[in-house]
KEDO-366928 format. One record per residue: chain; x, y, z of N, C-alpha, C, O in turn; residue number from 0. Coordinates in steps of 0.05 Angstrom, whole numbers. Each point is the difference from the previous one (the first is absolute). Example, Ala and Ser with C-alpha at 12.3 -4.5 7.8 and 13.67 -1.06 7.14 Angstrom:
BEGIN
PT   chain     n_px     n_py     n_pz    ca_px    ca_py    ca_pz     c_px     c_py     c_pz     o_px     o_py     o_pz   resi
PT       A      264     -114      156      -18       24        0       18       24        0       21        0       13      0
PT       A      -28       21      -27       16       24        1      -15       22       14       10       22        4      1
This chain:
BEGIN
PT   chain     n_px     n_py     n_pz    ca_px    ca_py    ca_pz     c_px     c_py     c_pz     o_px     o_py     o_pz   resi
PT       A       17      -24        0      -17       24        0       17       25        0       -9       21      -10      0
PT       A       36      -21       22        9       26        6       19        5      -22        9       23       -3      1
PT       A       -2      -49      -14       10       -7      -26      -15       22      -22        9       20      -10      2
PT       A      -34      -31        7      -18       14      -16       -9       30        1       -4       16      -18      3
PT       A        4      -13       46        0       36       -1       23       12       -1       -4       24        3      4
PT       A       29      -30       -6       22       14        2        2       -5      -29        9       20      -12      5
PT       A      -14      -43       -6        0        5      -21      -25       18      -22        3        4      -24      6
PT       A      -30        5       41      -16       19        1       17       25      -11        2       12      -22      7
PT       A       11       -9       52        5       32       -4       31        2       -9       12       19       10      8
PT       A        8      -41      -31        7        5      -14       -5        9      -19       13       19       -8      9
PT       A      -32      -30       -6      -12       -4      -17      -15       28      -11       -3        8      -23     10
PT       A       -3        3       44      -15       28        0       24       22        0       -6       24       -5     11
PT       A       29      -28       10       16       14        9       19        4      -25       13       19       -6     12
PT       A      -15      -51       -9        8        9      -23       -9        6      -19       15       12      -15     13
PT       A      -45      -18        5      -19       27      -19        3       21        7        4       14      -20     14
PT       A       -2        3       48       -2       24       -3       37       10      -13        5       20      -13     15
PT       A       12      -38       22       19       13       -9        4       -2      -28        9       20      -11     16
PT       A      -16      -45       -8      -12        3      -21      -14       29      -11       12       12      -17     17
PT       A      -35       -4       29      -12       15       -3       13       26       -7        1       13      -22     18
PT       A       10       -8       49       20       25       -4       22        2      -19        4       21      -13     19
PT       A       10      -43       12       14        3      -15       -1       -1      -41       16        7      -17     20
PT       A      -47      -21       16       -9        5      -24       -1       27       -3       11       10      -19     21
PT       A      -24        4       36      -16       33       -2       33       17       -8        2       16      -19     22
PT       A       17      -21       35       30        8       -4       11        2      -38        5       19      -16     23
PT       A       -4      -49       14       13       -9      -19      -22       15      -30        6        4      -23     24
PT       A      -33        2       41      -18       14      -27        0       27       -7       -7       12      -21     25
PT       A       19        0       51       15       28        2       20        1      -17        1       16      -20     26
PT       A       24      -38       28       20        5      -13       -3        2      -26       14       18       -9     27
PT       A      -29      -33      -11       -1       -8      -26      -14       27      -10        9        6      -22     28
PT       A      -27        9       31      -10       27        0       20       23       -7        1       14      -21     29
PT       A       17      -14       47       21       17        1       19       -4      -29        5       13      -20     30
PT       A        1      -34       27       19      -12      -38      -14        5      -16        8       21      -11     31
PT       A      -31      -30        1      -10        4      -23       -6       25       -3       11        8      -20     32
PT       A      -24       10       32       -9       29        1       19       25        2        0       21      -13     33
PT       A       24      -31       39       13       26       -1       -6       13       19       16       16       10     34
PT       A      -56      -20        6        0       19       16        2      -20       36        7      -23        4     35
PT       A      -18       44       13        4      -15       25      -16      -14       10        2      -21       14     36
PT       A      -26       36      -23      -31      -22        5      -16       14      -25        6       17      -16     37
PT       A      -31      -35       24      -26        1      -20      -14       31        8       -4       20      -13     38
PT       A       -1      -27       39      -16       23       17        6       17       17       14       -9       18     39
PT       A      -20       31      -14       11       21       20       -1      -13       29       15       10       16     40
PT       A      -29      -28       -8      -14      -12       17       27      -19       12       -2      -12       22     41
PT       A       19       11      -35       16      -19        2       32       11        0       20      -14       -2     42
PT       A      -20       37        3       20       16       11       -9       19       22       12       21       -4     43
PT       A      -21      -20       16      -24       15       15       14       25       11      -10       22        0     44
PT       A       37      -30        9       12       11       17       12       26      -14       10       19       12     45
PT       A      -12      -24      -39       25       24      -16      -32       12      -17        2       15      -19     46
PT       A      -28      -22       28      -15        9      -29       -9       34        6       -7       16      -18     47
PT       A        8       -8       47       -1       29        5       24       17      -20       -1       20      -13     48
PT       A       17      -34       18       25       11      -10       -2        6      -30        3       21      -13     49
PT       A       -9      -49        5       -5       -7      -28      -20       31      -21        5       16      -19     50
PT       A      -30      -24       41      -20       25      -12       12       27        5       -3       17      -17     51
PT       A       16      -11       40        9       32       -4       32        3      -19       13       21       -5     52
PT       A       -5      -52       -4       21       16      -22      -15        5      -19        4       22      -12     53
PT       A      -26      -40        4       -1        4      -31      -28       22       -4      -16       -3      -19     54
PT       A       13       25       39      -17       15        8       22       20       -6       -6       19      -14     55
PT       A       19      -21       18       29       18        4        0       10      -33       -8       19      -14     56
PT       A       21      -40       10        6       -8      -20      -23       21      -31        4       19      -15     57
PT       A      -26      -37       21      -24        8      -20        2       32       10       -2       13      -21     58
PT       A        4        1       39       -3       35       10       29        2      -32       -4        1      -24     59
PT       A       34       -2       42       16        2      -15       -8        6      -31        4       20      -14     60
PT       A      -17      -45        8       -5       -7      -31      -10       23      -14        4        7      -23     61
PT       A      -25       10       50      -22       20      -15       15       25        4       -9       19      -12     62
PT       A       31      -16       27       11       24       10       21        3      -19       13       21       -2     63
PT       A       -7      -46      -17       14        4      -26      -11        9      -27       13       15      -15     64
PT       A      -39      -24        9       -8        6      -15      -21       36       -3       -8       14      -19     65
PT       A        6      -12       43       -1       26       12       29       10      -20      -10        8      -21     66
PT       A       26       -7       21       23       25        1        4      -14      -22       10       18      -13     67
PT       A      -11      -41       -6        7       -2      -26      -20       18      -13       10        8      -21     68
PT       A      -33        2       25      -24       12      -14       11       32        4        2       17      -18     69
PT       A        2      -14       44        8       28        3       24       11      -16        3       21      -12     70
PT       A       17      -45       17       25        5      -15        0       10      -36       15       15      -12     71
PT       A      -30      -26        7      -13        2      -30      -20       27       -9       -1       14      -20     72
PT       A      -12      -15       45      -17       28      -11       26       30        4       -2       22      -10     73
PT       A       27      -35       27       14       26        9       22       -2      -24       10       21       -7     74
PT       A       -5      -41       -2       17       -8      -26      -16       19      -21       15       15      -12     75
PT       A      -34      -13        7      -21       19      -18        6       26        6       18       11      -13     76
PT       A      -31        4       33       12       19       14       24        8      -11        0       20      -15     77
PT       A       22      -33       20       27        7       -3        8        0      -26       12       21       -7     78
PT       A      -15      -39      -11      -10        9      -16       -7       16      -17       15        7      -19     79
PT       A      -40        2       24      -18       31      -16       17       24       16        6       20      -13     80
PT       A        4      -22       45       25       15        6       30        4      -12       14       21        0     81
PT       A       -9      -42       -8       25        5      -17       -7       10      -32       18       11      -12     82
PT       A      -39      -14       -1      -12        8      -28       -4       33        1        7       17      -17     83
PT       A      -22      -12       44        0       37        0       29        8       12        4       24       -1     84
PT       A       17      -41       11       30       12        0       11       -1      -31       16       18       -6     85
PT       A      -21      -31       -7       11        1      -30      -16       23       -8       15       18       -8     86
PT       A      -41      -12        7      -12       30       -9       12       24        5        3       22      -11     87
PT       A        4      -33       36       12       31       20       28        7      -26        4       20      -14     88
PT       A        6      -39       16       21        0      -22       -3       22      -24       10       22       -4     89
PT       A      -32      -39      -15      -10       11      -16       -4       30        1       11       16      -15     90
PT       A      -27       -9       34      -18       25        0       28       23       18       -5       24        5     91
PT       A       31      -36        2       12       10        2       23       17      -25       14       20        1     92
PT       A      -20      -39      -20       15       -3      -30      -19       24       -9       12       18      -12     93
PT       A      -44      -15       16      -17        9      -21        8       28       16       13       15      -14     94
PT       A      -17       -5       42        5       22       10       16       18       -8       -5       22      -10     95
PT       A       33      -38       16       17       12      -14        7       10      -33       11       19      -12     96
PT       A      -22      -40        7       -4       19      -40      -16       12        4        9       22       -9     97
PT       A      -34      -15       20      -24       22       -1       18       24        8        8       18      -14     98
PT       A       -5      -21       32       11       22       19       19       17      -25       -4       23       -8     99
PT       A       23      -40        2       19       16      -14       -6        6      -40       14       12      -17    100
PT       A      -41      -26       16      -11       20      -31      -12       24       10       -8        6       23    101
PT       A       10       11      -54       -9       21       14      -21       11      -16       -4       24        4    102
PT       A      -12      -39      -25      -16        6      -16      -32      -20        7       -4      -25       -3    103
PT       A      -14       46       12      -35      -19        2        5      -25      -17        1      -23       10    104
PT       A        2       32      -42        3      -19       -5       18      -29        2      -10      -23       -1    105
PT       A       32       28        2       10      -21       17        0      -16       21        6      -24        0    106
PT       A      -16       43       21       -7      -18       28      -29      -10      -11       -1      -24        5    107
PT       A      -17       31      -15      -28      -10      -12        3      -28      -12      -21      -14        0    108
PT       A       46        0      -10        8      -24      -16       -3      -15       10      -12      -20       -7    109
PT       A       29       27       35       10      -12       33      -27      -11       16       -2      -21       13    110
PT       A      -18       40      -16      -23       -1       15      -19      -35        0      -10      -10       21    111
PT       A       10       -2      -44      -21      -21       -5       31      -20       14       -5      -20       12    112
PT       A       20       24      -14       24      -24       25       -7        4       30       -5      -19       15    113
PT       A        6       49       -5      -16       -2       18      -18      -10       16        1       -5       24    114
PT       A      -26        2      -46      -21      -12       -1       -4      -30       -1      -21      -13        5    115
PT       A       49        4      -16       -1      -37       -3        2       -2       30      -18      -13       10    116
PT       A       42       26       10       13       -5       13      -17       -2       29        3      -12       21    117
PT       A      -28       37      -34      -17       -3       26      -28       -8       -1      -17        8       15    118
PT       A       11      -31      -42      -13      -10        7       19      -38        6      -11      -21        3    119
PT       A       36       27       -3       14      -23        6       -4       -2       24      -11      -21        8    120
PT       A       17       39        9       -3        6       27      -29       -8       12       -2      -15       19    121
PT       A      -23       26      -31      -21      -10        4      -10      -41        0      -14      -14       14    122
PT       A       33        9      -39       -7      -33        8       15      -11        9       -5      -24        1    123
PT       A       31       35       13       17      -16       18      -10        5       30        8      -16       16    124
PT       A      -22       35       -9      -18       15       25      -22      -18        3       -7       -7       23    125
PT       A       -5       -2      -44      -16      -19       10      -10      -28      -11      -22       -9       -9    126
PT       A       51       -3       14       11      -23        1      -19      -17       19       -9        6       22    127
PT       A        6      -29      -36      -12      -23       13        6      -23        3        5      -13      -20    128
PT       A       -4        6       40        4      -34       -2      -24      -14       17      -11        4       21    129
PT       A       11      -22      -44      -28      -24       14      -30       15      -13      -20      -12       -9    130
PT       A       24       35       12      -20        9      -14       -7       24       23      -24        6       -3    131
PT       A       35        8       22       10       17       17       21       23        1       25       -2       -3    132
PT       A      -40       23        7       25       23       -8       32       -6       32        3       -8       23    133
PT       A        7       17      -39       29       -8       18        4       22       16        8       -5       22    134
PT       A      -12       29      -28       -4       25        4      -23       16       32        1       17       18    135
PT       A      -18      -41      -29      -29       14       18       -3       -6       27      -22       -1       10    136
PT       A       49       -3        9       -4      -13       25      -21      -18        4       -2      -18      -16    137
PT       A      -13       20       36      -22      -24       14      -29       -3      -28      -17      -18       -1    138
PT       A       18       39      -14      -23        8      -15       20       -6      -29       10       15      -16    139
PT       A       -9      -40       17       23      -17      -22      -24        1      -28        3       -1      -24    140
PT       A      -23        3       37      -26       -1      -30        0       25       -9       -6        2      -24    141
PT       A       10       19       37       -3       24      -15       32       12      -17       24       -1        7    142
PT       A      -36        9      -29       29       11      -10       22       33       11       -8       21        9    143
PT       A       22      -27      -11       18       25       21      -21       27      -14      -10       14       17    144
PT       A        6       -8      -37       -8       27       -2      -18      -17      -34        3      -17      -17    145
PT       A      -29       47       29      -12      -11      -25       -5       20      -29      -16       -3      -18    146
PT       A       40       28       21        4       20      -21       15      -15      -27       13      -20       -2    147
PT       A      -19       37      -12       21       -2      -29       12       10       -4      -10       22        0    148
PT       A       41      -22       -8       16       14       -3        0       27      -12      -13        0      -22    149
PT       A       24       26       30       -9       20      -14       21       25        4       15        0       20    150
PT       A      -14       21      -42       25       19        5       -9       19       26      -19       14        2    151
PT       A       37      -18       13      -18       27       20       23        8        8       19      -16       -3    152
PT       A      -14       43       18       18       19        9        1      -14       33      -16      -15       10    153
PT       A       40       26        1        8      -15       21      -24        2       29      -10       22        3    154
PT       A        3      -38       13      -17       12       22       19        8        7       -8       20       12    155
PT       A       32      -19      -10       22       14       27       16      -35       11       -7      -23       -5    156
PT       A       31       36       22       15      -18       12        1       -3       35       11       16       15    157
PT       A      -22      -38      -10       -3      -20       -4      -24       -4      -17      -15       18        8    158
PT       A        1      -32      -27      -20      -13      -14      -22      -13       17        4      -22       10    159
PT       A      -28       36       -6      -22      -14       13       -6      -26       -8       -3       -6      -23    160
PT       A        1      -13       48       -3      -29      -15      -40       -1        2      -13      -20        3    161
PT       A        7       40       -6      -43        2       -4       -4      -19      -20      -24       -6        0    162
PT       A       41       -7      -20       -9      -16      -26       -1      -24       16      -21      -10       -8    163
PT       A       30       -5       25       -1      -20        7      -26      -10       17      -12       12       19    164
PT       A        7      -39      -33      -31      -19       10        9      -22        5      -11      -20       -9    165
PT       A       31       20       23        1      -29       19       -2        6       18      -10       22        2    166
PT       A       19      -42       31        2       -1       16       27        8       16       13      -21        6    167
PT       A       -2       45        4       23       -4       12       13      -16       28       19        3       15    168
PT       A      -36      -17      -17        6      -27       19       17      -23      -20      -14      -10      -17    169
PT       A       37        3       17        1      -26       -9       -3      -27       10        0       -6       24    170
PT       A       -1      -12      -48      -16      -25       12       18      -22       16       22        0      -10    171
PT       A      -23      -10       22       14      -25       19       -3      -22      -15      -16       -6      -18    172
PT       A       40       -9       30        5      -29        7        5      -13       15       22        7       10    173
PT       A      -33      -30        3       -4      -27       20       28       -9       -5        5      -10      -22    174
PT       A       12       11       39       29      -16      -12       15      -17       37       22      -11        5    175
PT       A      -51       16       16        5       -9       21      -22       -8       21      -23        9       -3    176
PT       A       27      -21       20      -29       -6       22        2       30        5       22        9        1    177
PT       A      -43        8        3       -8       23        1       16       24       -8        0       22       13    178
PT       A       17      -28      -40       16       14       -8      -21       16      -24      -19       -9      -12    179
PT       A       33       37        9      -19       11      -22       24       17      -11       11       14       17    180
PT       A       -2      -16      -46       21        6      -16       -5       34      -14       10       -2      -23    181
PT       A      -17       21       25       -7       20      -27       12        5      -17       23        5        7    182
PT       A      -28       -4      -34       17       -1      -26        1       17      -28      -23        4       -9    183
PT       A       37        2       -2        0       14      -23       -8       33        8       -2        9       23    184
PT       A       -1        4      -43       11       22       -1      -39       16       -1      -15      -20       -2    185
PT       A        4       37        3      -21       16      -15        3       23      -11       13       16       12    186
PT       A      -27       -9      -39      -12       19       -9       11       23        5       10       17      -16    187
PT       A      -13      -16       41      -10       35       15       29        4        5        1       20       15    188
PT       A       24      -28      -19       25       10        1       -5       21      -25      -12        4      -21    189
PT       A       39       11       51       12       34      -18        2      -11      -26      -17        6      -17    190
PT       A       43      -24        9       11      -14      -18      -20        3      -23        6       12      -21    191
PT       A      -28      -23       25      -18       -9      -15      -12       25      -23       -2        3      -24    192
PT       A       -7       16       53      -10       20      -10       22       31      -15       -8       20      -12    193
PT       A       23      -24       16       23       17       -8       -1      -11      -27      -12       15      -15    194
PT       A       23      -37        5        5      -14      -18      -31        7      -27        2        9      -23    195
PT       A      -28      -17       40      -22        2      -18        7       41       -7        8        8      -23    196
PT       A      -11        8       42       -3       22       -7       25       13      -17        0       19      -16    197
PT       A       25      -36       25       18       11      -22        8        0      -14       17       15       -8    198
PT       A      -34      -46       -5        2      -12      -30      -14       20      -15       11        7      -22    199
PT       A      -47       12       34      -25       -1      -12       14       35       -9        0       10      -22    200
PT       A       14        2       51       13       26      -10       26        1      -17        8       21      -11    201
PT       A        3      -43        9       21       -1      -25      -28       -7      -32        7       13      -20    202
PT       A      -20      -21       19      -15        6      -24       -8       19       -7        2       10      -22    203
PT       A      -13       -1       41      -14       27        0       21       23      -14       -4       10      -22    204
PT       A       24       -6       37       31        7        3        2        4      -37       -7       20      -14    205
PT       A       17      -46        4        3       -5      -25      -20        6      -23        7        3      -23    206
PT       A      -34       -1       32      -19        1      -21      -10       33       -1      -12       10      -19    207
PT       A       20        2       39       -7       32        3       31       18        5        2       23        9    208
PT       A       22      -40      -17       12       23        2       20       15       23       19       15       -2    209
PT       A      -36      -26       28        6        9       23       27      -16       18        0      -23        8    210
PT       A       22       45       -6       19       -8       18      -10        2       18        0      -24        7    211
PT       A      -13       37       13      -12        0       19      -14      -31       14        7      -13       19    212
PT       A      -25       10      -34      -11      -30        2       23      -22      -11       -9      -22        0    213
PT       A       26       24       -5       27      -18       -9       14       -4       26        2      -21       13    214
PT       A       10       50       -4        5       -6       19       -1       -7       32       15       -2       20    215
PT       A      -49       -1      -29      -14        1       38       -4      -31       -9       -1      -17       18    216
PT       A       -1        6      -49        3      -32       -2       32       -9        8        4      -18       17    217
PT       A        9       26      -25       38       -7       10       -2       -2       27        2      -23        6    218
PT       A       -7       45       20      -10        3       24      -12      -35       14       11      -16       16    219
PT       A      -37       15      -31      -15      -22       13       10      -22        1        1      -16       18    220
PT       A       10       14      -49       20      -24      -14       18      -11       20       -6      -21       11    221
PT       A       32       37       -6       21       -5        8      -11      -11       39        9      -13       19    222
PT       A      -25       23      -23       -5       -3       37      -19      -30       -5        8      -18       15    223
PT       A      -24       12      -27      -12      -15      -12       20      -30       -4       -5      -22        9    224
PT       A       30       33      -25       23      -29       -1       11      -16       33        2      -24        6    225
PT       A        4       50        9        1      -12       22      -16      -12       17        9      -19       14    226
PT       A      -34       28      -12      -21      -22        7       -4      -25      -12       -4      -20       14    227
PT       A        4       21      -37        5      -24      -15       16      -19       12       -8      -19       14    228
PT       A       36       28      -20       15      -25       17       -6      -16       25        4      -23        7    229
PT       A      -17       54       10        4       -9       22      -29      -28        3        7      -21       11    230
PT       A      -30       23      -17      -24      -20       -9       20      -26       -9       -2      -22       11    231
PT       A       21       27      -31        4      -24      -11       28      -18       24        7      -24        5    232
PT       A        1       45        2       14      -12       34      -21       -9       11        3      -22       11    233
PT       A      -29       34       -9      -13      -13       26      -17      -30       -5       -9      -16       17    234
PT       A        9       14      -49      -12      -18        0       15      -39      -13       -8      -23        1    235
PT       A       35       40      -12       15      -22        1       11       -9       33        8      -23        6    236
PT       A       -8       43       12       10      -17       23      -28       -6       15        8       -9       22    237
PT       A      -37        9      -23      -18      -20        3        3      -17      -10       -2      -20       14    238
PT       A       10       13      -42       -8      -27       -7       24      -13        6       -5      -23       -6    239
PT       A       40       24       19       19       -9       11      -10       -4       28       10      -18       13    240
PT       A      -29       33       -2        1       -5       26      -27      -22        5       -4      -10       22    241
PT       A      -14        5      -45      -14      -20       10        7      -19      -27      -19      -14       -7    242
PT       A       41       14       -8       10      -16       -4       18      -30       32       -3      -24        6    243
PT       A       18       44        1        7      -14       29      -20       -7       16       -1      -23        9    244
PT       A      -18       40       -3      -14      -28       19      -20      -20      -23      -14      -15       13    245
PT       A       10       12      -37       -8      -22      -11       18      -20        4       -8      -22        7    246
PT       A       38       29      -11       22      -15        8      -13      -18       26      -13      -20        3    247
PT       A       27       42       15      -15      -22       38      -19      -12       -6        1      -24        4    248
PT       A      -26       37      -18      -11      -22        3       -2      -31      -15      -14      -19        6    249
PT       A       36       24      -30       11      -24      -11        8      -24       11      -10      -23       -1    250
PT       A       34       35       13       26      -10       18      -23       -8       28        1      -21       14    251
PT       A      -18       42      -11      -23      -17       27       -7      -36      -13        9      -21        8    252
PT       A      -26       27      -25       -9      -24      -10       21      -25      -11       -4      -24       -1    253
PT       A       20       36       -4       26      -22       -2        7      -19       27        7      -24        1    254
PT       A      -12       44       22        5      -22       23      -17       -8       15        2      -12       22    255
PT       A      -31       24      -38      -19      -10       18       -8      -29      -17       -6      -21       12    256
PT       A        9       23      -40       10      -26      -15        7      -19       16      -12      -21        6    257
PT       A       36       33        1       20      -23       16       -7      -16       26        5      -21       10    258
PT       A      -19       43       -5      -18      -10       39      -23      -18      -18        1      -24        6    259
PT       A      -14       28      -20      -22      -11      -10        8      -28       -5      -13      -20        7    260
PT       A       39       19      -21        4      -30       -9        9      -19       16        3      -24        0    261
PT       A        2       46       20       20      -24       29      -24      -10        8        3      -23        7    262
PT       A      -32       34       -5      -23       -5        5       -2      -26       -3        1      -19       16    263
PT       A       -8       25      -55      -21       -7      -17       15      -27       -8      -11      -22        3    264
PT       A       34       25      -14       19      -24      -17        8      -19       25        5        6       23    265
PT       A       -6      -28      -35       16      -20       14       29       -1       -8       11        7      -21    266
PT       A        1      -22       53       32       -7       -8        6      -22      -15       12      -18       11    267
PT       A      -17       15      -34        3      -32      -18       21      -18       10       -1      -24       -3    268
PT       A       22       35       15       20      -22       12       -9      -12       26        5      -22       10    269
PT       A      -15       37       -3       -8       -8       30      -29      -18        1       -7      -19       14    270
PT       A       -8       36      -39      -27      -28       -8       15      -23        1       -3      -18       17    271
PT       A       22       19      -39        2      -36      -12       12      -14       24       -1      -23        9    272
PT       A       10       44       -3       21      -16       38      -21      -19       12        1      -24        5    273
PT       A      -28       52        0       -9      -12       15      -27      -23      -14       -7      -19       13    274
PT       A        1       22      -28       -6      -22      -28        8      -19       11      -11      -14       17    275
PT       A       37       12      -27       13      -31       15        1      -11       16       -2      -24        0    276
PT       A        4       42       22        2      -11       30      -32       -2        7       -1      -17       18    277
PT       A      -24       25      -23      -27       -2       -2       -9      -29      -21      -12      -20        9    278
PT       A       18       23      -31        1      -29      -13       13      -29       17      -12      -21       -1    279
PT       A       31       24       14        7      -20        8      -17       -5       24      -14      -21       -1    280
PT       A       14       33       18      -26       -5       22      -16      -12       -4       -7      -20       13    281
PT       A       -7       35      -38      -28       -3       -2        7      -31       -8      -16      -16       10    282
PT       A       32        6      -23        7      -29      -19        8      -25       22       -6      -24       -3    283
PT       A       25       37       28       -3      -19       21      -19        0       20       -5      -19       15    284
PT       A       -1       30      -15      -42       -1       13      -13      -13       -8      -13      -16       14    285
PT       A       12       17      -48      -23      -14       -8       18      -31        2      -13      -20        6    286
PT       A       39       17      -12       11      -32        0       -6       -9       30       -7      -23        5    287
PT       A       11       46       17       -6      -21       23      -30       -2       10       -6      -14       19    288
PT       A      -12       29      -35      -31       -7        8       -3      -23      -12      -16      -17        7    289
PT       A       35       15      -29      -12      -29      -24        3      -23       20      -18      -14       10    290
PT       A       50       13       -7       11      -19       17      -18      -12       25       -6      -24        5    291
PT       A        1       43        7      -17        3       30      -35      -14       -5      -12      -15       15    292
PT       A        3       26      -42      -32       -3       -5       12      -37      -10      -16      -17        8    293
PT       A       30       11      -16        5      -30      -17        7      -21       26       -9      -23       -1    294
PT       A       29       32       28        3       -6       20      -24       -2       15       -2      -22       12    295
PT       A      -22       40       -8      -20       -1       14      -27      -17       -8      -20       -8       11    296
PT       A       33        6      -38      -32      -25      -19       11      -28       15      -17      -16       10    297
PT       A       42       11       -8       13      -27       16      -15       -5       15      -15      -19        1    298
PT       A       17       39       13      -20      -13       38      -28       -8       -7      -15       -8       18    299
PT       A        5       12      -49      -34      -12       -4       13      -22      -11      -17       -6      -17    300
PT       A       35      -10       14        2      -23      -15        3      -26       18        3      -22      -11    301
């Protein structure tokens, strides 16, 4: 009798190790074949908090990049239609100076319709769009910077009233952090802007009537006008360097949150098959000594 229950709760003792050690060896073959560490979150339990706030992390990162690739692009535009009215400045610096120094109506009158290319050049580089949004119009990106047509007029005076402008002088933001808010690009309502429109419109004027006077209150606006220029196109190539770098971090973030993720997520394949083996063999002398034991125990009915 005490034969038979001791061989009872062998018997029981080696299914369950059986057991376990099947469930092992079905892990292991998981891990090998797949690559990862388990099937279910359920089954790393211990790392899956962790798990969800990397790749939470992670997905923010993702959007805080594509945030500043979109911005980067609309400010690439910007800079852009900013460097196209520095090549004008050029120009209308070339045309000044020949006006200035003919000395016949009719001559500077020749001059006059170049003028006129130059400032309605100025007009479609002013309201430049990207996406289908003026670049120009701060927060009020739907409306166009000014809604006049180009035209000869005598100087308002220096500095140049910026009254033509219908955007917003707020500019618009970017998300580039957990409660980070970025502001960007340049608006409209700069001196720059308006110097430039009024002293293109009084260099036409200038040329088509004759007037040194209006020639030279356009030279005036002009020249003060170039230096604003630059300085817009300083301000807006070093935004897009400076959230160039943190798209960077947040690159180089996701690179090692990668890395935490996979220590997670991946299995150690050397260490599966290790333990593969050493789980296979168990499970293989378990089941040989239940065999042995169940073939031993039919004896005692014979």
């Amino acid at each position: 009798m005490v034969t038979r229950i001791s061989t009872s709760h062998l018997n029981s003792t080696l299914i369950s190790r059986i057991q376990d050690s099947s469930a092992k060896v079905a892990s292991d073959t998981y891990r090998i074949s797949s690559g990862f560490e388990a099937r279910r979150y359920e089954d790393i339990s211990t790392e899956t908090n962790a798990l969800f706030d990397l790749k939470e992390l992670k997905s923010n990162n993702e959007r805080y990049i594509r945030n500043i690739d979109d911005v980067n692009a609309r400010l690439k535009s910007s800079e852009n239609a900013l460097q196209g009215m520095s090549d004008l400045m050029t120009d209308a610096a070339n045309l000044w100076t020949l006006g200035r120094n003919e000395n016949s109506a009719e001559s500077r009158a020749t001059l006059a319709p170049k003028a006129e290319a130059l400032t309605q050049t100025f007009y479609q580089l002013f309201q430049t769009q990207f996406e289908g949004r003026y670049v120009f119009s701060g927060q009020a990106s739907e409306n166009p910077p000014l809604n006049q047509a180009p035209t000869a007029n005598i100087s308002p005076g220096d500095p140049a009233p910026t009254t033509y402008y219908t955007g917003d002088p707020a500019r618009p933001s970017v998300i580039t952090g957990e409660n980070i808010q970025i502001p960007y690009g340049v608006t409209g309502d700069q001196q720059g802007f308006a110097d430039m429109l009024a002293g293109l419109e009084a260099l036409w004027f200038g040329l088509e009537n004759n007037s040194t006077t209006e020639i030279d209150n356009a030279i005036d606006l002009l020249t003060g006008a170039q230096s604003d220029l630059s300085d817009m196109l300083g301000e807006v190539g070093g935004q897009i360097s400076s959230l160039t770098l943190l798209k960077d971090r947040h690159e180089n973030a996701n690179i090692s949150i990668n890395e935490r993720v996979d220590d997670i997520e991946k299995a150690d394949i050397t260490e599966a098959i290790s333990n593969y083996s050493a789980n296979q063999a168990v499970l293989e002398s378990s089941m040989a000594i239940l065999a042995r034991l169940q073939a031993t125990s039919l004896l005692d009915y014979i």
